[in-house]
C-alpha positions in Angstrom: 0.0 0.0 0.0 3.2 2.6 0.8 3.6 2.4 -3.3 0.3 4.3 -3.8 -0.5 7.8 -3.4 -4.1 7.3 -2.1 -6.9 5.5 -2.9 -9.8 6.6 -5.5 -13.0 5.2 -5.8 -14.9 5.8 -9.5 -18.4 5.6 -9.7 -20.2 5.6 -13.1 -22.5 3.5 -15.1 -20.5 3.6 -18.0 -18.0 0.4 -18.2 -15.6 2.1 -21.0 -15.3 5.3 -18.8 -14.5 3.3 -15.2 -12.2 0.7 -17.2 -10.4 4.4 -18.9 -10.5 5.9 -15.5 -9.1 3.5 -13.0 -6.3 2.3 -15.8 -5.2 5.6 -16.4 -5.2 6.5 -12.8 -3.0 3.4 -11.8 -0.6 4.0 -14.5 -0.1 7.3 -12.3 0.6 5.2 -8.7 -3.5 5.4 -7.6 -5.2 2.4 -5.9 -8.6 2.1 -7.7 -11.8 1.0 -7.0 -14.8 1.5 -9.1 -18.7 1.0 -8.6 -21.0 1.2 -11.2 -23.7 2.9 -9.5 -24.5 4.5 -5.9 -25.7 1.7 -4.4 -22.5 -0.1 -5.3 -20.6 3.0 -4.5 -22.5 3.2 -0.8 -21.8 -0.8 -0.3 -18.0 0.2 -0.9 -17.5 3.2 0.8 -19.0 1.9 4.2 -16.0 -0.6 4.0 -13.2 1.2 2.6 -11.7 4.4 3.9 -10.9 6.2 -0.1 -8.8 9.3 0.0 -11.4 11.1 -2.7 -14.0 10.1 -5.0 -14.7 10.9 -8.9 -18.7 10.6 -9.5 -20.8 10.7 -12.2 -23.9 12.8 -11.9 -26.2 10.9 -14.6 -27.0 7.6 -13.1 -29.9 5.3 -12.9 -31.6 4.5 -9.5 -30.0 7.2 -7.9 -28.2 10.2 -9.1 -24.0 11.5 -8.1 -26.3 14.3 -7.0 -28.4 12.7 -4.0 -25.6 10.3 -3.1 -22.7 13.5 -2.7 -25.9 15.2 -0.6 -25.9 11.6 1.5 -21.8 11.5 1.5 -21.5 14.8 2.8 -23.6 14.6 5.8 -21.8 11.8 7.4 -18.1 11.8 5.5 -15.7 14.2 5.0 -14.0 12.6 1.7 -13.6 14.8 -1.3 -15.7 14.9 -4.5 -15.2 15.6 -8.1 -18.5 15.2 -9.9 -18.6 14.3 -13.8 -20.9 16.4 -15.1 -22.6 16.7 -19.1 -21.0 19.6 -20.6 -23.2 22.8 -20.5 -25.3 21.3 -17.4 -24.2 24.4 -15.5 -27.8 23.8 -13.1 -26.2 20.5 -12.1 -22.7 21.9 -11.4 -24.0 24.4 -9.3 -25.8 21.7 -7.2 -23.4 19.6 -6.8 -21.1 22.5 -5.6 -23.9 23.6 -3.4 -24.5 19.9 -1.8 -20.6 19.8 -1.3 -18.8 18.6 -4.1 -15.5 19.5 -3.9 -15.1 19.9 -8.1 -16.8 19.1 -11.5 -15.2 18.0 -14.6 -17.5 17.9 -17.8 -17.8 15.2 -20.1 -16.2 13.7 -22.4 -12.6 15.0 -20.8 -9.4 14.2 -20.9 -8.0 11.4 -18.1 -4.7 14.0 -17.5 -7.0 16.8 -16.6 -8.9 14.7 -13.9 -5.5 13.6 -12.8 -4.7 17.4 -12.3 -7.9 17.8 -10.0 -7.3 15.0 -8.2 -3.7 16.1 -7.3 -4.9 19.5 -6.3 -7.6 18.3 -4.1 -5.6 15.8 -2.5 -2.3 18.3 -2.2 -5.4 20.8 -0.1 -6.6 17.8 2.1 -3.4 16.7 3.2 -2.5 20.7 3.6 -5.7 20.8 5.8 -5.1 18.0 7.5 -1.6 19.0 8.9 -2.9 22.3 10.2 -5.4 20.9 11.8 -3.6 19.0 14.1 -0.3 18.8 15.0 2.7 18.2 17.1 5.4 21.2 18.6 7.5 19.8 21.3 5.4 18.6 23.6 2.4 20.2 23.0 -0.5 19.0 20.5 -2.3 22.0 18.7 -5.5 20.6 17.4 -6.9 23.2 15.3 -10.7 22.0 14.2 -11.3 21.2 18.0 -9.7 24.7 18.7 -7.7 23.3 21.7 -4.0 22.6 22.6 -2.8 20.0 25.0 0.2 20.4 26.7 1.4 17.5 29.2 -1.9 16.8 30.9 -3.6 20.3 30.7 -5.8 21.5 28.0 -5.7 24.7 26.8 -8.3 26.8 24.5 -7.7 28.8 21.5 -9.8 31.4 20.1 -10.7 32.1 15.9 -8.3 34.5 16.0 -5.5 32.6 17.7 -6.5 29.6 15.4 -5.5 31.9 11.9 -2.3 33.0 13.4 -1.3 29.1 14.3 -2.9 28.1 10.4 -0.5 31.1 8.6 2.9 30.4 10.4 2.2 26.6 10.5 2.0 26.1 6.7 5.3 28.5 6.3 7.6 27.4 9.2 10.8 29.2 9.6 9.1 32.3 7.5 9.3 35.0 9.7 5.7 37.4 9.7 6.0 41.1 10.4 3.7 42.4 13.0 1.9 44.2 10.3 1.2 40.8 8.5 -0.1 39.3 11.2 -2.2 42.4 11.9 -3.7 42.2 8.2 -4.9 38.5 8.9 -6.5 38.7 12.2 -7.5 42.7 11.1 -6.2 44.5 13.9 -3.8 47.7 13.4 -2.4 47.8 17.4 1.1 46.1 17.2 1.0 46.5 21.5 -2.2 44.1 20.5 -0.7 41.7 18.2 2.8 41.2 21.4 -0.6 40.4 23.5 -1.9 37.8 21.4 1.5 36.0 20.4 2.3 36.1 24.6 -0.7 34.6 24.8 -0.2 31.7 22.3 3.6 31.0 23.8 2.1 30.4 27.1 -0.2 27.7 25.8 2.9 26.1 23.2 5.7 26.3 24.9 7.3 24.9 28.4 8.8 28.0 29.1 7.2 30.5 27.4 9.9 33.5 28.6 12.6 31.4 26.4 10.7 30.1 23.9 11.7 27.4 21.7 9.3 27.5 18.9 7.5 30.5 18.3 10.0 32.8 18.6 10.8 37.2 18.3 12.9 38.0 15.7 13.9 41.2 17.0 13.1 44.7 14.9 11.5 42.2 12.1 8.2 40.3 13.8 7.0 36.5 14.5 8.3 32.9 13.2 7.9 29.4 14.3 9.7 26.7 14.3 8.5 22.8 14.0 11.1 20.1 14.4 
């Protein structure tokens, strides 16, 4: 499984498009599964864990449509739907009941394989700021807490973008008027507050820190090990 770089699942009536899909998409390191309609696709996708799924709209039984509705209620797994070209009504749907993209048919397999790569490139992205480990301390962003040892500490919105910005550039030093422009607030003595505040919940010894440090005359960085 370490060879592949995640796991797709196809869904489509059409045999010549899921036997295109899921060759093309191996050829490129993907584990494939297909289904050829939602029921199959439901039966699969309550026993596999797939990294995203490609889903056409136009099916019989049940359309891409009223399963990405069902999907996205109870899983968080991302969707490109395959949509008739000029069916703009259905692509605003889709995007509307949570589908993550649309790709109108016929295509061409390397620009699904371009989607795919983006989408999976933002969920792992997503998934790394969302939780993660600095020193001893585990910030988990979605639940808005940190842990530290056995204490629990909270972290407000505003905290939260501070922590998402510097965590996907470590080592990249923000200015205090950076920072300012993402959380919109203009006092830098407001700004020192806020980053105090944030040391005392990440580091041991927040009056040496070790990670989110002062670079002196030039503003805020962090560093991850």
């Amino acid at each position: 499984m370490d060879k592949f770089l995640a796991h797709i699942l196809i869904v489509d009536d059409d045999d010549r498009i899921r036997i295109l899909v899921k060759q093309y998409l191996q050829d490129n390191n993907y584990l494939v599964t297909t289904a050829k309609d939602a029921f199959d696709a439901k039966n699969k996708i309550d026993l596999i864990k797939f990294d995203l799924i490609v889903l056409d709209i136009m099916m019989p039984k049940k359309s891409g449509l009223e399963l990405t509705g069902e999907l996205k209620k109870e899983n968080k797994v991302p969707i490109i739907l395959l949509t008739a070209k000029g069916e703009t009504d259905e692509r605003v749907e889709g995007l509307e009941r949570g589908a993550d993209d649309y790709l109108g048919k016929p295509f061409e397999p390397k620009e699904l394989l371009l989607r795919i790569k983006n989408i999976l490139a933002k969920t792992i992205k997503k998934k790394k700021t969302e939780k993660l480990k600095i020193g001893l301390s585990i910030l988990d962003l979605n639940k808005l807490i940190i842990e530290k040892k056995d204490k629990s500490y909270k972290i407000n919105n505003t905290e939260k973008l501070i922590l998402e910005k510097m965590i996907n550039s470590p080592g990249q030093i923000f200015s205090r008027d950076e920072i300012g422009k993402l959380i919109n607030i203009d006092k830098e003595r407001s700004i020192d507050v806020i980053i105090t505040r944030l040391r005392k919940k990440i580091e041991m010894d927040s009056k040496n820190p070790k990670y989110l440090q002062t670079i002196r005359g030039t503003g805020y960085v962090l560093w991850i090990e």
